[in-house]
N, C-alpha and C positions, 0 to 999 in steps of 0.2 A: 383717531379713527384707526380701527384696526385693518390689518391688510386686506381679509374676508370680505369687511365693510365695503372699501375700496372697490372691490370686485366686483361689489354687489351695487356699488352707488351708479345714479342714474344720469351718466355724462347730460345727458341733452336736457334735463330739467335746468329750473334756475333757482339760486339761492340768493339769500340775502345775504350782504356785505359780510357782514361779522363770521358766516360761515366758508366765504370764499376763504376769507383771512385763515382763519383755522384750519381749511384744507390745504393752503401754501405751505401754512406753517408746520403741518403733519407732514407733505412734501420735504420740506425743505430737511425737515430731523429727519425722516428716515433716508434720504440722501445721504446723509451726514456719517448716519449709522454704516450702512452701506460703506461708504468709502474707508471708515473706521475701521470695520471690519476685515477691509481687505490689506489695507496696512498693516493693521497690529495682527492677525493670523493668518494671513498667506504670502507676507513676502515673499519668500523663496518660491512660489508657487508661479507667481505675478512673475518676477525675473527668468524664469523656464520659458514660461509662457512664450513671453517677447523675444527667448534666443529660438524658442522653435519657429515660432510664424515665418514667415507660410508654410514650409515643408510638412509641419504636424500643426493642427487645429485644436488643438486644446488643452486646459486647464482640469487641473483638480483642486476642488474644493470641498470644506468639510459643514457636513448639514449642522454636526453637533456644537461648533463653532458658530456659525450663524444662529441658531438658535439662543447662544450665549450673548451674541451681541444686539439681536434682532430681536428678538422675543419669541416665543413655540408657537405664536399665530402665524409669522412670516413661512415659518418651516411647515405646520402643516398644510398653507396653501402650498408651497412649492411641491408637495405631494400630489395635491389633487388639481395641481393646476399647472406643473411643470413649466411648459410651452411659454402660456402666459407672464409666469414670473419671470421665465430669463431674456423675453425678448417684448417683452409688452404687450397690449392689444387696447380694442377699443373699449375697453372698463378699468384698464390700468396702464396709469404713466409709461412710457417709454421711458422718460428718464429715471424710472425707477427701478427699471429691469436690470437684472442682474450684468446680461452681456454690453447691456450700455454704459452701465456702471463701469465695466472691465474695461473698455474700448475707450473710454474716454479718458480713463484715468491714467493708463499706458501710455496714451495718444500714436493705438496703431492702425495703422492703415487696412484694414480689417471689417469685414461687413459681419455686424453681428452673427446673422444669422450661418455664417461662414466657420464657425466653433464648435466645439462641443465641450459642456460641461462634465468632470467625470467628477460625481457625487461620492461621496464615502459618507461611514457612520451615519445612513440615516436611518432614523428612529424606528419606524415600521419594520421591522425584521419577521419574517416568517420563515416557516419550512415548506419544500416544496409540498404543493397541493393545496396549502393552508390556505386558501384565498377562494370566492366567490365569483360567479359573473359581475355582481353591483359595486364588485369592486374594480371593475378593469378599466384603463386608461388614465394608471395612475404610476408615481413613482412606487415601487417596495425593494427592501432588501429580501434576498431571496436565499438561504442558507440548504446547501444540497452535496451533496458527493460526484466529482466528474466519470459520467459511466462512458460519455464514447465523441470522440471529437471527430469530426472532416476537415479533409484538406482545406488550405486557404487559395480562395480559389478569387479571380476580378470579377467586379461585379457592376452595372450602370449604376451608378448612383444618379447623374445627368445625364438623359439621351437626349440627343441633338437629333433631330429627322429633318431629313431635306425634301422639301415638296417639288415634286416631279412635272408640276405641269407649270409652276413661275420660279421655282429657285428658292425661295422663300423657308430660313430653319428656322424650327421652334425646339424651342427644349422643354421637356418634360421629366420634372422628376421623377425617380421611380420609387418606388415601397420595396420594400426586402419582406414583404410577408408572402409572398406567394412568387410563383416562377412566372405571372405574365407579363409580359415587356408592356406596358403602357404608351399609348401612340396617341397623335394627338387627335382631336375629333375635327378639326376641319384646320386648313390654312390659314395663317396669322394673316397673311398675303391677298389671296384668291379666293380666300373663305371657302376653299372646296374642301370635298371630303378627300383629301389625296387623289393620289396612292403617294407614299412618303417611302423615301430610304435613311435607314440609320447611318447617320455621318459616326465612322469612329473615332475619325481621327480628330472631330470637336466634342465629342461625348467625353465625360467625368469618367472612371473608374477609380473604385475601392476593393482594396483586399475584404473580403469578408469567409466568414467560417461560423460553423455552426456548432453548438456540443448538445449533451445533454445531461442536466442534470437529473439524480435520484434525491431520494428518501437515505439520507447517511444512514449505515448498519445500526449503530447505537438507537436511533428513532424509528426504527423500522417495523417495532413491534406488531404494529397494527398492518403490515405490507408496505409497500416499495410505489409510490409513484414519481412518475416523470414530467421535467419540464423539457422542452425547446428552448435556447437559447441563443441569437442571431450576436455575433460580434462583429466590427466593423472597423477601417481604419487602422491603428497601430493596437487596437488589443486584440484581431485576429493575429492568431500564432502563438500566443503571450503563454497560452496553457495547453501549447500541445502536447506535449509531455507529462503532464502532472494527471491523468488517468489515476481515479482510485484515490485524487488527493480532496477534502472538502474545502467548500469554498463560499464565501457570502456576494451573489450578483446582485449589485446595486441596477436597476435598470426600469424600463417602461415597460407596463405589463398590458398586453393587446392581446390581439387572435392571430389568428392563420389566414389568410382569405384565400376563401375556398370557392368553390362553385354548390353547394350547399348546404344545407341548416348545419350540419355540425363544422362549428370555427375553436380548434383545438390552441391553448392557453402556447402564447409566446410570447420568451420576455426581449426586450429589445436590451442588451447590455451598455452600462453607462461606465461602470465599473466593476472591477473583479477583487475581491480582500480574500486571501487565505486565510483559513481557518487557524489558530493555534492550536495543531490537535493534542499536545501533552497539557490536556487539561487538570494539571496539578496546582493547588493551594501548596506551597513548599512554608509558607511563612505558619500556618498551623502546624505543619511540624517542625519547626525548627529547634524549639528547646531539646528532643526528642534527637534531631538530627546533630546537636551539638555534642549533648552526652556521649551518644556512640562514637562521634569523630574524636573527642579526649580516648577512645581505644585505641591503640596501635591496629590490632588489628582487630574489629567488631566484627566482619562477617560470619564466623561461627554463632556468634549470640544474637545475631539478625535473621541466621538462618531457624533458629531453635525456638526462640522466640516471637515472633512476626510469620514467619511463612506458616501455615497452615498448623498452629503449634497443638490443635486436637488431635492429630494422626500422629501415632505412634510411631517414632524413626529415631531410635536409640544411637549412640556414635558405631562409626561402620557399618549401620546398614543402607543399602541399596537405595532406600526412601530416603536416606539423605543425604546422600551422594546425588540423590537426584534432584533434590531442592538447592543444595550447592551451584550446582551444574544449570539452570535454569537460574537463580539470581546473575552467576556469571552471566548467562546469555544476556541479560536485557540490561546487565553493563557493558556488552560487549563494543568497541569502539567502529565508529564509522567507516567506509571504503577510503585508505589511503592513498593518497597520491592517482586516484584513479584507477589502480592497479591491483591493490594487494586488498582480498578481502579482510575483512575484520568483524565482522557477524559470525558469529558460534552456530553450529547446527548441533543439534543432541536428539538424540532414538531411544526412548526408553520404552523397551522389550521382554517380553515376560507374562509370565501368567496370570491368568485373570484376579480380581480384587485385592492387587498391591498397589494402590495407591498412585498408579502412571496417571488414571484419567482427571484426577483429583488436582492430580501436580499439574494439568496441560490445561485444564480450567483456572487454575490458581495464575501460571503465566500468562494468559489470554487477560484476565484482571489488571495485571500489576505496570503489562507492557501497555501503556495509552493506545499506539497506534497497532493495534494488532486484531487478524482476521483467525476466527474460529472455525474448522470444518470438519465433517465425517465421512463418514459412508455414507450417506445424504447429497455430498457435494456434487452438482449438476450444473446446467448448462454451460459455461465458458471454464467451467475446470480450476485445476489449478492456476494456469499460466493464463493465457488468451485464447480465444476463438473467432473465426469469420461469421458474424451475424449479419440476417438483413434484412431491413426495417425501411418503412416510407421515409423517413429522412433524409438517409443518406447511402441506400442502397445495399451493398455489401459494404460491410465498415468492421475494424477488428475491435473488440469486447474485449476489457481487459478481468484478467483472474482473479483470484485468491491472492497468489505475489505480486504481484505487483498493486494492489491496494493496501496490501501489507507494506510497502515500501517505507524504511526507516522504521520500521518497529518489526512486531512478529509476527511468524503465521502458524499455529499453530493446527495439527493436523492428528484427529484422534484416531485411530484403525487405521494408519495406513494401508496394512495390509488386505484392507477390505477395500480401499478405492477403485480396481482398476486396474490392470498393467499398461493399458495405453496411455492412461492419466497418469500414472506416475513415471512413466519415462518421459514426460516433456517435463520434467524435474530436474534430470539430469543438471542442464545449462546453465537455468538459473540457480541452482544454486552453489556453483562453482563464479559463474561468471556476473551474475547478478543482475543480468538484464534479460529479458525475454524479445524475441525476435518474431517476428508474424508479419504474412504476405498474405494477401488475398486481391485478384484481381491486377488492379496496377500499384497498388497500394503496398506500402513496406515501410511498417512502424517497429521499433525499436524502443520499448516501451523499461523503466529500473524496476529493479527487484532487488534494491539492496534491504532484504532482511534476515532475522534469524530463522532457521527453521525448526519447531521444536513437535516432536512427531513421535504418536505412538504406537505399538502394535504387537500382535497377540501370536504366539505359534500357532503352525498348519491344524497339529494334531490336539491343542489346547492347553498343553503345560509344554514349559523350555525343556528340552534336553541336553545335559552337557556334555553328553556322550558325541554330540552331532554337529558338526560344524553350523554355524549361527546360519550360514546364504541358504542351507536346504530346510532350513525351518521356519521360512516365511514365505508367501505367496510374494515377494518382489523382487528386482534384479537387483543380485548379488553388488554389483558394479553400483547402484544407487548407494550403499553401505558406506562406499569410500570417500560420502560426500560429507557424510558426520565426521566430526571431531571428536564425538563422544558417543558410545552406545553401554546404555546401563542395561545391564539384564538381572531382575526383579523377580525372581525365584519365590512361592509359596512352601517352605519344609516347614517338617511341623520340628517343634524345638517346644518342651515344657515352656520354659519361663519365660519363652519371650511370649508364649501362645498367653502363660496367665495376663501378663503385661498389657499386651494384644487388645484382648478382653475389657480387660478391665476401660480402657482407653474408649473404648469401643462406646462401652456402657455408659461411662462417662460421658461422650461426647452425646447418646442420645436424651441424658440428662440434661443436659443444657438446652442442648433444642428442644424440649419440655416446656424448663424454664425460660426459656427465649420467646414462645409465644405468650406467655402471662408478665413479661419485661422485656423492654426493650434493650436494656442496655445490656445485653449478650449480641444482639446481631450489633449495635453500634460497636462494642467491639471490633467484632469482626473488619465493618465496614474501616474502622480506625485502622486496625491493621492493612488491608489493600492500602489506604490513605498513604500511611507513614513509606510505604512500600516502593508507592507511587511518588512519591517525592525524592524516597532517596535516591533511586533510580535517576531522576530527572537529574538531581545535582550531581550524580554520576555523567551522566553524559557532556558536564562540562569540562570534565579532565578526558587532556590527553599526555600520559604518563612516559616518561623519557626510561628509555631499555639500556643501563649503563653495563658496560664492559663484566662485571661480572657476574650478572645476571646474562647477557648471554654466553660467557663459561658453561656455568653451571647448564644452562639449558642444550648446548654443545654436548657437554658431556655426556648427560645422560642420552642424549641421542648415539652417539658413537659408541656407548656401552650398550644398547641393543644390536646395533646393525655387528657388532662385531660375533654375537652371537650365530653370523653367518656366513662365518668369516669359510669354516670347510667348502669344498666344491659341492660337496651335497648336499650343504644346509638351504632349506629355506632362505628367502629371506625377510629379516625380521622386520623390519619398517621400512617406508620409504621417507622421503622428503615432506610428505602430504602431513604425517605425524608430528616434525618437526616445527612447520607451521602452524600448526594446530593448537602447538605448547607453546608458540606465542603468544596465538589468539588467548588464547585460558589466561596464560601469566600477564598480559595486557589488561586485559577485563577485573580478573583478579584485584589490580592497584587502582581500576578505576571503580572498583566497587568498594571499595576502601575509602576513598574519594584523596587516593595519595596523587601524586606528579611524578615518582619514581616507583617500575618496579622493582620491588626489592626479594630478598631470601625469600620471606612469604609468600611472596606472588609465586614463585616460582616451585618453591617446596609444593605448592598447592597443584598446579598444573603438571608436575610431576606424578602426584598421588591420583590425582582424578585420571589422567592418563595409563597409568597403571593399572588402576583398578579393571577401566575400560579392557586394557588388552587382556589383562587375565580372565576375561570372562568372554572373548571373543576374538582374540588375536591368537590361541593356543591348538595350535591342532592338536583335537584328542584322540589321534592314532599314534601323534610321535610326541606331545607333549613339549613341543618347542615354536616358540613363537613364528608366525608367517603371517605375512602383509598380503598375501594373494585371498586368502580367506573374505580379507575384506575388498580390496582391490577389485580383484576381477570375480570371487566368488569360489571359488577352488583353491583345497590346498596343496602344496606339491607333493604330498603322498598320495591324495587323487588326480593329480595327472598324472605320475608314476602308475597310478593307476590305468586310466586310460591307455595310456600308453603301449602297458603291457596286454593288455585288450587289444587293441589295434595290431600290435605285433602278432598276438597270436591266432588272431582271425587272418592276419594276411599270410601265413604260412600256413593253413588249414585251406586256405581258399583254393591255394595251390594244389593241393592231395583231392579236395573234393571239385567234381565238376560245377556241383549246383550251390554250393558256398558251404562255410563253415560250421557243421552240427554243433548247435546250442550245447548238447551236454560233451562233448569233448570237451569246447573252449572254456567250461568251467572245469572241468578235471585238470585240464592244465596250467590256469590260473591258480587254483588252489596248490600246487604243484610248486608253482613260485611265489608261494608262501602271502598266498592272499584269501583270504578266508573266501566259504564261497558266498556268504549275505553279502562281502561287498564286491563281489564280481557279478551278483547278478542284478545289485544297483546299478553297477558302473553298464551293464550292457541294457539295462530302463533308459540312463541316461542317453548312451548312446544313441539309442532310437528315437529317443521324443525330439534327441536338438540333431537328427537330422546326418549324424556320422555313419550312421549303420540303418542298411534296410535288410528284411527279411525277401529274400525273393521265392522263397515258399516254407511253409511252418517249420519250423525249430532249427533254419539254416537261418546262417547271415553272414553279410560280406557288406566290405568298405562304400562306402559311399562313391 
């Protein structure tokens, strides 16, 4: 007889002999099975069990196990009948129930009903929304992204009330679907209708907490919906941190109780399973992965090859410097010791159709856990924001980064987001955590990712005449968060333009033939694939930095800074760069899939960091390298600038009553030997950030 059957058999009928026998004998094997099962696949589970009780109430067990030992009828009653399987009822054994099963076999002192079962691996798996009213009051796996969690907070689970007119408590359990305290309807005692007082100090409390899941990004095509999730016990707390991470809740799918007709879908959680989200097949590439590792060092032919190899990026150009710099990223190694980042940031900047959006797509691909955005990006931003919804009132929303957490976040137009949105930038991506208060609330939410970001000058093509900070709409100061900023120049040049071309035409040949054949986009797709894996086995190495590979990498830092060494020099790097060339020469060897970095690693974070400065560490009034360019946004010949602005507005101020004549103070700037286009930048700047006001037309004086 099947367990269905069971359920469905008619206790209070009578059978004849032969079928009572059969139904003992059904009894007695699936008993059998039962205890079978919990010996040979949950040992260790059973022994937990027994050191927890009492203080924790429950077990984990596995549906797909049981299924194995049981049959898929047992399992999918346990689906639609939960309750019944694990504690019995009056259509099915007691002793067949699961927590009687447990209870007896233990021999603990323990009232069934006194546990909780936490389910894994069962079969029914959905995504959120995927589910009907005809289906509610049942177990499902429920697979979602955590969009916003509350506090853990006590809750009645037993209320004890004491009757007021004899003495007399009753206890009442309570529901976790709605906020009404359930009281009793009359006296166990006096049979009256009260009035009762809540005794606390014999009432039950449970930690409980609440989240909610979405529709993961990757499944989101068709829009975003939401579950409610009620957690209880020891897995309130379990995922308060993990905002932004996906997740499979095994649980019991009910409503809300409300006061009425609409009862919105809540799942009761039984268990919680992380998602694997480096959803890579590594063993499809692995013949592929083996080849390359007999290279010493394959990332050049990984990158020329494999990354994007229709676009046009001959040795030394920009476009592949930028493809370099972007594999490094998503080998880039994890936060060490809790302290020292290890996620690469990279800015590729520059004029329009070279290839930056291409690349920032291509890494959004290749990096499994990584969050896409533009000038589009709304509501909670990059980082977090205070939202507030019936749930759970004012509650902090987590961003962009921190959903990004352990992969990437790639970010196309920076310079079109925002200056309020991208200055909560800053933090995270130095410190790697994002911080947000609202109310009484103050969560503290990781952002350990890479930041890989693109964006266009003010005026529409780069100039290299102009220092990089005044030819983007963002703070300067944001610049010294990168490791690396590529600038991606459009000149025209014959032969690379024929090249160019031809590349061009080519490529739209193929997506020609790509729609009349598949196996040009499987290409492609093979490519992300192979991409995607080696990455993945990248991140199993973490590579030992020996003694002269940090020489080398010493050195060449102490031959920059020496560069400013005079009193007047700029200066040429800070420490920020030095780290930065570890990050790269780290990633380097881990994208190699070495354990040491070696000459390579280092030769490589040398060149890539060079390149960087020469294209935006170089002030182009004195043509020597300065770290404030990037740093704070100015370089020391425009403060020098400034400066002498400020000097000679305050000695004019002097001579004039009503402040210093606009065309004076440029006659005497230019005077000492500063052109007058950039004395009359420097006195725009002055006004707009606030050093200098006019206190009537063409005067001005010190702030």
């Amino acid at each position: 007889m099947a367990p269905s059957e069971q359920l469905d058999a008619d206790t209070n009928g009578h059978k004849p002999d032969d079928e009572n026998q059969k139904d003992g004998d059904h009894y007695t094997e699936q008993r059998q099975e039962l205890e079978e099962w919990l010996k040979t696949h949950h040992e260790q589970e059973i022994e937990a069990f027994v050191d927890r009780v009492p203080d924790e109430c429950w077990i984990q067990l596995s549906a797909a196990t049981l299924a194995e030992a049981c049959g898929p009828e047992l399992v999918q009653d346990l689906l639609e009948h939960v309750e019944t399987i694990e504690e019995g009822s009056t259509h099915y054994p007691e002793g067949l129930a699961i927590k009687t099963v447990i209870v007896e076999l233990v021999e603990a002192d323990i009232d069934p009903e006194d546990f909780t079962i936490r389910w894994t691996d069962l079969p029914d798996k959905r995504l959120v929304g995927d589910y009907r009213s005809q289906e509610l009051e049942r177990l499902f796996a429920i697979e979602g992204q955590i969009d916003t969690v509350t506090e853990v907070d006590p809750v009645l689970s037993e209320a004890v009330f004491k009757c007021l007119r004899c003495g007399t408590n009753s206890s009442i359990p309570q529901r976790m679907t709605d906020d009404d305290l359930l009281e009793p309807h009359e006296c166990v005692g006096c049979e009256r209708q009260g009035p009762f007082d809540l005794d606390k100090t014999k009432s039950e409390f449970v930690d409980y907490q609440q989240l909610r899941l979405q529709t993961p990004p990757e499944h989101a095509q068709d829009g975003v919906e939401t579950l409610t999730v009620s957690l209880k016990a020891s897995l309130a707390g379990a995922y308060t941190g993990e905002l932004g991470r996906n997740v499979v809740v095994n649980g019991y799918l009910t409503t809300e109780d409300t006061n009425s007709w609409n009862r919105p879908y809540r799942l009761q959680a039984r268990e919680i399973e992380a998602v694997d989200e480096v959803d890579v097949n590594v063993e499809t590439y692995q013949d592929d992965i083996d080849a390359f590792e007999e290279v010493h060092d394959p990332i050049s032919e990984i990158v020329d090859s494999k990354m994007a190899p229709e676009m046009y990026a001959p040795g030394g150009s920009k476009l592949r410097m930028l493809k370099f710099a972007v594999l490094l990223q998503a080998c880039s190694s994890p936060r060490l010791n809790n302290s020292q980042r290890g996620d690469i940031h990279v800015l590729a900047c520059g004029d329009p159709s070279t290839g930056k959006t291409a690349i920032a797509e291509l890494a959004a691909d290749i990096v499994p856990r990584s969050e896409f955005v533009s000038t589009r990006t709304s509501g909670v931003g990059l980082t977090a924001a205070a939202v507030h919804d019936e749930m759970s009132g004012w509650t902090i929303k987590s961003g962009a980064i921190v959903r990004a957490n352990n992969g990437m976040l790639v970010i196309d137009e920076l310079d079109k987001i925002g200056e309020s949105t991208i200055e909560d930038l800053h933090n995270p991506m130095e410190s790697q955590i994002v911080s947000a208060t609202v109310a009484d609330q103050h969560v503290t939410m990781p952002a350990e990712a890479s930041v890989m970001a693109t964006a266009n000058p003010r005026y529409g093509r780069f100039d290299q005449y102009e220092p990089i900070a005044e030819q983007f709409d963002m703070p300067g100061s944001l610049l010294s968060r990168f490791d690396l900023i590529v600038t991606m120049t459009d000149e025209v040049d014959a032969e690379r333009d024929d090249k160019l071309a031809s590349a061009v035409l080519d490529g739209f040949q193929s997506d020609m033939e790509a729609e009349r054949n598949e196996d040009h986009q499987a290409s492609v797709d093979d490519n992300i694939g192979f991409l995607r894996a080696w990455i993945a086995e990248a991140q199993s190495y973490l590579p030992e930095l020996p003694d002269e590979s940090k020489t080398r990498l010493k050195e060449f830092f102490q031959t920059i800074r020496k560069e400013g060494d005079d009193e007047d020099s700029a200066v040429p790097v800070t420490v920020r760069k030095l780290e930065g060339l570890t990050r790269l020469a780290t990633a380097s060897a881990r994208a190699r899939h070495s354990d040491v970095v070696e000459d390579v690693d280092v030769s490589r974070a040398i060149w890539l960091v060079k390149q960087s400065l020469q294209d935006v560490g170089i002030d182009p009034e004195t043509g020597e390298f300065d770290a404030d360019l990037i740093e704070v946004g100015n370089s020391k010949s425009q403060r020098d600038r400034i400066k002498s602005l400020e000097r000679t507005v305050r000695d004019l101020s002097s001579e004039y009553e009503s402040g210093a004549p606009h065309a004076e103070v440029i006659e005497e700037m230019v005077a000492n030997g500063i052109s007058e286009e950039k004395a009359e930048k420097a006195i725009a700047k002055g006004l707009k950030q606030g050093n200098l006001y006019e206190p009537e037309s063409d005067k001005l004086r010190l702030t």
